[in-house]
N, C-alpha and C positions, 0 to 999 in steps of 0.2 A: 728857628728856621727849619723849615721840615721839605725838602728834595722831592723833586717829583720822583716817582716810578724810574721814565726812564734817566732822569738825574741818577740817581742812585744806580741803577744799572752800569750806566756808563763810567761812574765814580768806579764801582766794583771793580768792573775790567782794567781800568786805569791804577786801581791800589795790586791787584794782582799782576798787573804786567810789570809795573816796578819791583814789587818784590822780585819777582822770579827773577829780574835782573840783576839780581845780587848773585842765584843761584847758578845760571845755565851759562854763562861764559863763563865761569868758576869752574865747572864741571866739566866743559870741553878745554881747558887750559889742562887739566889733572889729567886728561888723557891724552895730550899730546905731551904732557912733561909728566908721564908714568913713576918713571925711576928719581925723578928728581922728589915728588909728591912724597915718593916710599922714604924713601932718606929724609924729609923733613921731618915726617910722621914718629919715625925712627929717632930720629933727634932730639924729641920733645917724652921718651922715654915711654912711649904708647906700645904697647905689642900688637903681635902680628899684623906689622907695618902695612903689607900690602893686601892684604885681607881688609883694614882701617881703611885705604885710598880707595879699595873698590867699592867700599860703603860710600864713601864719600861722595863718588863719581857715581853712582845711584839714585843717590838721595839730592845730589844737586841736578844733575841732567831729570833722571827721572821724575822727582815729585815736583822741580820746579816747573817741566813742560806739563804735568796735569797740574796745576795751580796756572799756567799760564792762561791753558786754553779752558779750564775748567771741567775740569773731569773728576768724580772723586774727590773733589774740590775740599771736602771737611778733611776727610782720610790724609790727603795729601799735606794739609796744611799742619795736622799734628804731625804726622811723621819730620817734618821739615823743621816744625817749634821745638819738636823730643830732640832733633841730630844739632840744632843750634844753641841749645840747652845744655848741652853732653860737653860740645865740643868746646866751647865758648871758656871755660875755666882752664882747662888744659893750651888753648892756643893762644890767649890772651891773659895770661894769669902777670898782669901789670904789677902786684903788689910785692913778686922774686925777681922781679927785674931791675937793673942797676939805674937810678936814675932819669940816663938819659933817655931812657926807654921804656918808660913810665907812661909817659901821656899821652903815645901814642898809642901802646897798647890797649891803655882806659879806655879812650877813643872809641878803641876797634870793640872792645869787650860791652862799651855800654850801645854803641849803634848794635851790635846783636844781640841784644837784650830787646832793642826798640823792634828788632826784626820780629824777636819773637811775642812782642806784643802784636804784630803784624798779624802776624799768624795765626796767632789766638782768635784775634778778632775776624777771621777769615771760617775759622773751626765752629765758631758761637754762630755768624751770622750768614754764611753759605755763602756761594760765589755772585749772586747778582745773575740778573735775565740774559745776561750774553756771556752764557757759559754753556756746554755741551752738557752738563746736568739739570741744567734749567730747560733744553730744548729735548733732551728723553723724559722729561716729566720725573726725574728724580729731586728734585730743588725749585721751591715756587720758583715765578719768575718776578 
């Protein structure tokens, strides 16, 4: 089965606006819960805790609203596969955890793994015709 043009297009916008939704309500929760972010961060033995949250809240707000509306659309998407990649063993590291809290962190660690095949596939195959890189002429359409 091979997707028309604007099949595929539309698929584009629809895979991109789900992912980001993993990112941009994430990113607006860490700035309105700043200090609680810093102390979690802190918790899990990361340095420079709040320097760590400010990335955070960059890389989710930030690349996840140009991966939404498609801007930069490659650039964006690695940047967001590199901070899901990084962060993913450190915040989900299921295999030092007691048990009962095993399966859920598996859970969490392998859906961002799946993210970041998301990603990938965004980085390899560019944003699709309804994306603002598609409409400056930077990304076929």
């Amino acid at each position: 089965m091979t997707p028309s043009a604007s099949t595929k297009n539309v698929l584009s916008l629809l895979g991109r606006a789900l992912i980001a939704l993993l990112f941009i309500p994430s990113g607006f929760s860490k700035v309105a819960g700043f200090s609680g972010v810093v102390a979690y961060i802190a918790a899990k033995g990361v340095p420079m805790p709040e320097v760590c949250a400010a990335i955070a809240i960059a890389a989710e707000l930030g690349l996840g609203l140009l991966l939404l509306v498609g801007w930069q659309t490659r650039w964006a998407a690695l940047g967001l596969a590199v901070f899901v990649a990084v962060i993913t063993p450190i915040f989900h590291n299921f295999w030092a955890l007691p048990e009962a809290q095993q399966m859920m962190q598996q859970q969490a660690f392998f859906k961002n793994l799946a993210a970041v095949g998301g990603l990938l596939a965004f980085l390899a195959h560019g944003p699709g015709g309804f994306s603002i890189d598609a409409q400056r002429g930077t990304e076929p359409a």
